[in-house]
Residue frames as a rotation matrix with the C-alpha (Angstrom) as fourth column:
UNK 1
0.199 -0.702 -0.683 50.94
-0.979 -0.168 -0.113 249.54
-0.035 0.692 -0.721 156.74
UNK 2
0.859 0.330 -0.391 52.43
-0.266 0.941 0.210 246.23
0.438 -0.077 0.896 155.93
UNK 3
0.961 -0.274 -0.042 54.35
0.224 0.680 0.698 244.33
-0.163 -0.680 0.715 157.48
UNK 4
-0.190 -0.982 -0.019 58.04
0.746 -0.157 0.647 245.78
-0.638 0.109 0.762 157.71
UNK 5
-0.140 -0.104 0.985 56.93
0.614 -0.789 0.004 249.10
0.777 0.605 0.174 155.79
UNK 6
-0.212 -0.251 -0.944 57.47
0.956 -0.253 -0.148 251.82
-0.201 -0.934 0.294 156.76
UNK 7
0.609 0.500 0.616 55.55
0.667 -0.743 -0.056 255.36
0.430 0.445 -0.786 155.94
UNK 8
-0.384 -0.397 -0.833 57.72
0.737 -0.676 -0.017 258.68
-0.557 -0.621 0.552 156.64
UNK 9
0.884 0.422 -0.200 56.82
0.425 -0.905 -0.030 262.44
-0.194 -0.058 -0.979 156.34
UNK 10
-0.127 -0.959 -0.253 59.61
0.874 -0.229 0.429 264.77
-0.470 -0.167 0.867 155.23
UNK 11
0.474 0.333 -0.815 59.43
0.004 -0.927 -0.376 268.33
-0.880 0.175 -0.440 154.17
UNK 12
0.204 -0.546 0.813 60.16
0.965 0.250 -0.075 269.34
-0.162 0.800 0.578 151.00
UNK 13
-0.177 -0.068 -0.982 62.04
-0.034 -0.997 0.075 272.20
-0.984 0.046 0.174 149.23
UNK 14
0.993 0.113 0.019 62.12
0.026 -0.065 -0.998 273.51
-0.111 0.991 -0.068 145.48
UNK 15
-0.308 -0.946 -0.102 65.65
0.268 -0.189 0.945 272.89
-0.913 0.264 0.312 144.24
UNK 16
-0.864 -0.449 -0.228 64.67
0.113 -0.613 0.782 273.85
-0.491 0.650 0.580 140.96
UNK 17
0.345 0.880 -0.326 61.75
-0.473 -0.137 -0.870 275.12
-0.811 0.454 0.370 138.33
UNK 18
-0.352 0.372 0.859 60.85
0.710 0.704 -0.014 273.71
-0.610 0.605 -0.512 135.31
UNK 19
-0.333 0.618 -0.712 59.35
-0.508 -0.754 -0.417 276.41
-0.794 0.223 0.565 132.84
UNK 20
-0.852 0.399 0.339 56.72
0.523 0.619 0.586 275.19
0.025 0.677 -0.736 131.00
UNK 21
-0.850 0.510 0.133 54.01
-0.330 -0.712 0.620 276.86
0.411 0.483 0.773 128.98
UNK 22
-0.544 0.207 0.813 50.94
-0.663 0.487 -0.568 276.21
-0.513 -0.849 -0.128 131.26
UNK 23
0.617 0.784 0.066 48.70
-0.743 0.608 -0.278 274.52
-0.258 0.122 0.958 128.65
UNK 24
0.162 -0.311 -0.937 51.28
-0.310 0.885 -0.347 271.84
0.937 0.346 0.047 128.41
UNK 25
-0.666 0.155 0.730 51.05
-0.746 -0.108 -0.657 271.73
-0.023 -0.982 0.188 132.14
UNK 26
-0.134 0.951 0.277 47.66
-0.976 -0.079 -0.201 271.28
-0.169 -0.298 0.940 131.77
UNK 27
0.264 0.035 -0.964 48.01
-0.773 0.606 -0.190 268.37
0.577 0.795 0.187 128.80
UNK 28
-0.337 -0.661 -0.670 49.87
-0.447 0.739 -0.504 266.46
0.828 0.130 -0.545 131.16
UNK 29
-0.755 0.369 0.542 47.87
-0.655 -0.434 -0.618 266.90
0.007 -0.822 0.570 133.86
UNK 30
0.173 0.984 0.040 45.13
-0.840 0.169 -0.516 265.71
-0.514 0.056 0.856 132.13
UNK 31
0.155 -0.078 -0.985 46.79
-0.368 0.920 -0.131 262.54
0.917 0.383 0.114 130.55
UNK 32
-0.744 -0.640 -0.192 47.47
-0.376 0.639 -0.671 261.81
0.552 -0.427 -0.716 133.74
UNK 33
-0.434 0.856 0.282 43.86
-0.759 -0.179 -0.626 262.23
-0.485 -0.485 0.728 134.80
UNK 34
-0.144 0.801 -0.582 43.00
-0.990 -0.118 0.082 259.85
-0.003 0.587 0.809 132.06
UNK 35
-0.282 -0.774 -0.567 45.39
-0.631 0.595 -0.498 257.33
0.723 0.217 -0.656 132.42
UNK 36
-0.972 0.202 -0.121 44.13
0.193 0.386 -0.902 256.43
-0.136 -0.900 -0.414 136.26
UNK 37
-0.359 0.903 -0.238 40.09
-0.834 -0.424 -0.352 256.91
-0.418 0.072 0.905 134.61
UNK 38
0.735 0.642 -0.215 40.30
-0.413 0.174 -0.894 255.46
-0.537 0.746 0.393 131.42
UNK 39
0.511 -0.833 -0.210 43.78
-0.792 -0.362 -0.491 254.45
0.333 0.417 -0.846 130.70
UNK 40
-0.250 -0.800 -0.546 46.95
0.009 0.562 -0.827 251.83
0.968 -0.212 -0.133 131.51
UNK 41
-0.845 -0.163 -0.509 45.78
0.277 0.680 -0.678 252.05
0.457 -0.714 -0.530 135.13
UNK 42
-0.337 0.908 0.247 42.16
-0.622 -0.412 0.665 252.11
0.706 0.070 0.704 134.96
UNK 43
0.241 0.779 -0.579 41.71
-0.236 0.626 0.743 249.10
0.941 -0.043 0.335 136.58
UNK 44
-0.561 -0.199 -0.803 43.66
0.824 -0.224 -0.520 250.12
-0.077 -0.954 0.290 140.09
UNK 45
-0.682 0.082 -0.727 41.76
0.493 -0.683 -0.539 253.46
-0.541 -0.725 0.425 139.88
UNK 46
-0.638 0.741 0.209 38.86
0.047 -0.234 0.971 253.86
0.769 0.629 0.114 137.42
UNK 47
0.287 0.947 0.143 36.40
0.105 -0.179 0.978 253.73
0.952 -0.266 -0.151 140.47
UNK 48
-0.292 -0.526 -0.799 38.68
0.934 0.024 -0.357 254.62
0.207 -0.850 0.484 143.12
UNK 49
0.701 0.638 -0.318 37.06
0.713 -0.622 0.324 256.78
0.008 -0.454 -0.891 145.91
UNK 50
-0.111 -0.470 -0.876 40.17
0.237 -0.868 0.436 259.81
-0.965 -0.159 0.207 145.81
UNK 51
0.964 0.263 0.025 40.79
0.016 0.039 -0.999 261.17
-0.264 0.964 0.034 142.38
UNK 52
0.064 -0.948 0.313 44.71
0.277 0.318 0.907 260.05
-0.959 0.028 0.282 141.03
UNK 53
0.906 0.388 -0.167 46.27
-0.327 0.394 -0.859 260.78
-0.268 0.833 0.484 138.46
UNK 54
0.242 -0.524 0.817 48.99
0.071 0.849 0.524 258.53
-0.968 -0.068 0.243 137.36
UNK 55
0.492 -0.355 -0.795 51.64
-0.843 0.034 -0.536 257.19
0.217 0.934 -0.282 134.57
UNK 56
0.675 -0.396 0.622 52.96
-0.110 0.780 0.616 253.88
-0.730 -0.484 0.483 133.89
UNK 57
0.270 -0.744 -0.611 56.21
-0.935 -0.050 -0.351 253.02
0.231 0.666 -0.709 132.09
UNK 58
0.782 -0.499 0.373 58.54
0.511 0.856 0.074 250.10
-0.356 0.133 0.925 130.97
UNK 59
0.449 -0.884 -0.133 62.23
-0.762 -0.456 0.459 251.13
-0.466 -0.105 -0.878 131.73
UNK 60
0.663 -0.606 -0.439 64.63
0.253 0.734 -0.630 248.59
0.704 0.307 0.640 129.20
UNK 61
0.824 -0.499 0.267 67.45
-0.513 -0.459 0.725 246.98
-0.239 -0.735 -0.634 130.48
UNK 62
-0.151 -0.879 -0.453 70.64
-0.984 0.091 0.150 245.62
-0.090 0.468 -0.879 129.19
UNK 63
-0.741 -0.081 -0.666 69.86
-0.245 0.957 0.157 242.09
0.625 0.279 -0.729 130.01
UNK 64
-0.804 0.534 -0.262 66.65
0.589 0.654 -0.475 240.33
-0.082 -0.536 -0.840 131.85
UNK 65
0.173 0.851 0.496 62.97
0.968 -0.241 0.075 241.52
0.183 0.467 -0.865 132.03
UNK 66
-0.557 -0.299 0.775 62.77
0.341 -0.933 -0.115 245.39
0.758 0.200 0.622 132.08
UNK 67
-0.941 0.177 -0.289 62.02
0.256 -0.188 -0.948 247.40
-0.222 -0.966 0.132 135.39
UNK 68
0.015 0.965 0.260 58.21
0.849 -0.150 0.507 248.71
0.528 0.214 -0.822 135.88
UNK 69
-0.995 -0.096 -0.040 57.96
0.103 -0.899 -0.425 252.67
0.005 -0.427 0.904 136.77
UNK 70
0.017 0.986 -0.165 55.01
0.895 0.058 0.441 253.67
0.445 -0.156 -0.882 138.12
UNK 71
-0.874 0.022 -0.486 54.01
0.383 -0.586 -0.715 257.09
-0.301 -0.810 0.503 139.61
UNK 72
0.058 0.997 0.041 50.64
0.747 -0.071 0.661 258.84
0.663 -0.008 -0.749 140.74
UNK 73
-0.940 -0.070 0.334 49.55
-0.149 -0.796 -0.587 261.88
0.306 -0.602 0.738 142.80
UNK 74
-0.005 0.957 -0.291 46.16
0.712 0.208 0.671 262.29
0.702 -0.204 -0.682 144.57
UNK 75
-0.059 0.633 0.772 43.92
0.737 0.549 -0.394 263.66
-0.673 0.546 -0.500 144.99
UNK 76
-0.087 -0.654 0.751 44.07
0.991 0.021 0.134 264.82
-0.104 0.756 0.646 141.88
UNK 77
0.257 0.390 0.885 42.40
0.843 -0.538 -0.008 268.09
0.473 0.748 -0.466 141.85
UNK 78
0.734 -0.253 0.630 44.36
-0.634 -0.588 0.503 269.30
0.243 -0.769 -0.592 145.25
UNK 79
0.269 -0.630 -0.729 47.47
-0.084 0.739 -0.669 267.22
0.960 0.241 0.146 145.35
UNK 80
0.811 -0.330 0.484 48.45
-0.475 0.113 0.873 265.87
-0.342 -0.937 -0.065 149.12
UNK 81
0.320 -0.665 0.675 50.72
-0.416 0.541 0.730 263.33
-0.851 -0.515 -0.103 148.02
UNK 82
0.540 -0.297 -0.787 53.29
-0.771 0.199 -0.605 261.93
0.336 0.934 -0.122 144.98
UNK 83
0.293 -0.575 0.763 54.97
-0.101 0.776 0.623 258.30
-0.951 -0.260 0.169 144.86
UNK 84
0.356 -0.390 -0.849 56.85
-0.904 0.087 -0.419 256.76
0.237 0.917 -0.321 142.45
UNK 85
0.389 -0.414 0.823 57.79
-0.249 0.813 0.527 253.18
-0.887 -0.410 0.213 142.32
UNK 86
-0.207 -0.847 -0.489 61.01
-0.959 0.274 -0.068 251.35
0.191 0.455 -0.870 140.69
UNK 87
0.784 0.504 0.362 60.19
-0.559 0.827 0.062 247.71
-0.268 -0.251 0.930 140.13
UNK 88
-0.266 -0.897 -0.352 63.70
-0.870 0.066 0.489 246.53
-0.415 0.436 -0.798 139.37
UNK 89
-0.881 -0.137 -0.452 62.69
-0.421 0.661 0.621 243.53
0.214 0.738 -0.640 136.52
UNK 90
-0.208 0.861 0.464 58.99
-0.201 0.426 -0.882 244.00
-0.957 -0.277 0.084 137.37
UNK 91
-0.610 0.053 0.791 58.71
0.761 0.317 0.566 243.55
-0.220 0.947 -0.233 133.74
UNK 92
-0.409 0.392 0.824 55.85
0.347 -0.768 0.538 246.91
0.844 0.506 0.178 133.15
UNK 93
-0.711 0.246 0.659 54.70
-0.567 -0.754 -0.332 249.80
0.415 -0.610 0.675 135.01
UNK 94
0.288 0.952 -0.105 51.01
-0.476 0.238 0.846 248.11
0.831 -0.194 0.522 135.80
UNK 95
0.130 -0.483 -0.866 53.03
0.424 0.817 -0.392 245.71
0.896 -0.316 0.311 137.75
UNK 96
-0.908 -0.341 0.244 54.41
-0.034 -0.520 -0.854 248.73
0.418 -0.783 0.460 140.38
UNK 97
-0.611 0.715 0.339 50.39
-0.249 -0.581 0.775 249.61
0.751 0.389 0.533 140.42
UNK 98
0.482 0.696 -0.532 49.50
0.423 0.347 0.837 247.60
0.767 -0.628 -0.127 143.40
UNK 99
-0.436 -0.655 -0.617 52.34
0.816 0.002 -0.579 249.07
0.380 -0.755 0.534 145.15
UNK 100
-0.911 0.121 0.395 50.92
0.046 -0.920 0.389 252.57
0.410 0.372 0.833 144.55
UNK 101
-0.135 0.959 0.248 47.35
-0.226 -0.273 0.935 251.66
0.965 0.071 0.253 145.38
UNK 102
0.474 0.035 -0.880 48.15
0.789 0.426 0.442 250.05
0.390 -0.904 0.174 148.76
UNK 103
-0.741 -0.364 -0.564 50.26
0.636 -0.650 -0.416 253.50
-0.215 -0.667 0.713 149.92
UNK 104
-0.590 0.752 0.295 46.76
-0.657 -0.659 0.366 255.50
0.469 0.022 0.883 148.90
UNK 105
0.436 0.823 -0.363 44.70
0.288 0.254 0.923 253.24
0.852 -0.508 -0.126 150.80
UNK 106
0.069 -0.259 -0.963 47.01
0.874 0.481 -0.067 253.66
0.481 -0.838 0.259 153.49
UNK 107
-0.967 -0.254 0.004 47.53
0.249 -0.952 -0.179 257.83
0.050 -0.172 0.984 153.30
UNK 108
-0.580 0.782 0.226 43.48
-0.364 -0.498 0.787 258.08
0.729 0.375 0.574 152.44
UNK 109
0.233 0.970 0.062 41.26
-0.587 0.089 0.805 255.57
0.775 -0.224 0.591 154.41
UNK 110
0.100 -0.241 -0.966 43.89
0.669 0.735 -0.114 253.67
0.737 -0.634 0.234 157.23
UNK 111
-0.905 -0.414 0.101 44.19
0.241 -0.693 -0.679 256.96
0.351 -0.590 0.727 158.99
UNK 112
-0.442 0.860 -0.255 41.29
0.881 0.363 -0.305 257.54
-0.170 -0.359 -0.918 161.26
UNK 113
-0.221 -0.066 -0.973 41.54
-0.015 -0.997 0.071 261.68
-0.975 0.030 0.219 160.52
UNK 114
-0.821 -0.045 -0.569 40.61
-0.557 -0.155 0.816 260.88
-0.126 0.987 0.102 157.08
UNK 115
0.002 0.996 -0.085 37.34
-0.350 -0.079 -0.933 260.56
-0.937 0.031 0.348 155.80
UNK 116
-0.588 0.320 0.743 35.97
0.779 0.470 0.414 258.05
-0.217 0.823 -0.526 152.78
UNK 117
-0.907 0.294 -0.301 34.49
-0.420 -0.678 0.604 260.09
-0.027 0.674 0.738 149.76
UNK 118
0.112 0.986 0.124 31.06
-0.503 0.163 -0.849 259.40
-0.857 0.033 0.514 148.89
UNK 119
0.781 0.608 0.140 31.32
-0.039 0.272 -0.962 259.22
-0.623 0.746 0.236 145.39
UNK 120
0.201 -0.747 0.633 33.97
0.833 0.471 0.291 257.38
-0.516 0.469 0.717 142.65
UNK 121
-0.325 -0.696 -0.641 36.10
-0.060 -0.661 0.748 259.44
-0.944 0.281 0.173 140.88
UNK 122
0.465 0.806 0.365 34.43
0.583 0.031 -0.812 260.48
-0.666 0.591 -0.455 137.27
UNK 123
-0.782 -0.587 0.209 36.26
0.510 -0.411 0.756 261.94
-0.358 0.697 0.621 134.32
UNK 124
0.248 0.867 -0.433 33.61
0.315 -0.495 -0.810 265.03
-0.916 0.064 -0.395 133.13
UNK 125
0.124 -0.159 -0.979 35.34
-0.742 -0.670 0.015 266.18
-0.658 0.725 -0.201 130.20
């Protein structure tokens, strides 16, 4: 990790559902698959060894630059893990995007119990 971060574990519950019809499930799913392929944050995870998929945003604010929202899951086709990052006046999601890729290097390939894919992550459809 870096310096002065800190990684925690915490269990989660469901506090509530969501109903949603599953092929809009899916839809989003799969923009989010594209987005981290082929998309706004192709270029942190177009050939990145886990598969992610991911959304960036640009939050306005009342006055100065506007915050950067980032969030991602991985790997994508068996989720382990979800972040989200608040850039308060990072000025656009992409911005959060290194934050995001440095806690997946650190959950995927700094842990010695974890094992480097072979092969980059490939959009088939």
């Amino acid at each position: 990790t870096a310096t002065g971060a800190n990684i925690t574990e915490s269990t989660v519950s469901v506090v509530d559902r969501l109903d949603m019809k599953e092929e809009n499930f899916h839809a989003v799913m799969y923009g989010m698959k594209l987005a981290a392929a082929s998309g706004t944050a192709s270029n942190l995870f177009s050939v990145y060894k886990v598969g992610v998929g991911a959304k960036t945003g640009t939050a306005s604010v009342p006055s100065g630059t506007a915050n950067g929202v980032f969030v991602a899951f991985a790997p994508y086709e068996n989720p382990e893990i979800a972040i989200s990052v608040v850039l308060e006046h990072g000025s656009s999601g992409y911005s959060a995007g290194s934050v995001i890729r440095d806690i997946l290097d650190a959950y995927f390939f700094a842990d010695g119990n974890k094992s480097t894919p072979d092969a980059p992550f490939v959009v088939l459809d």
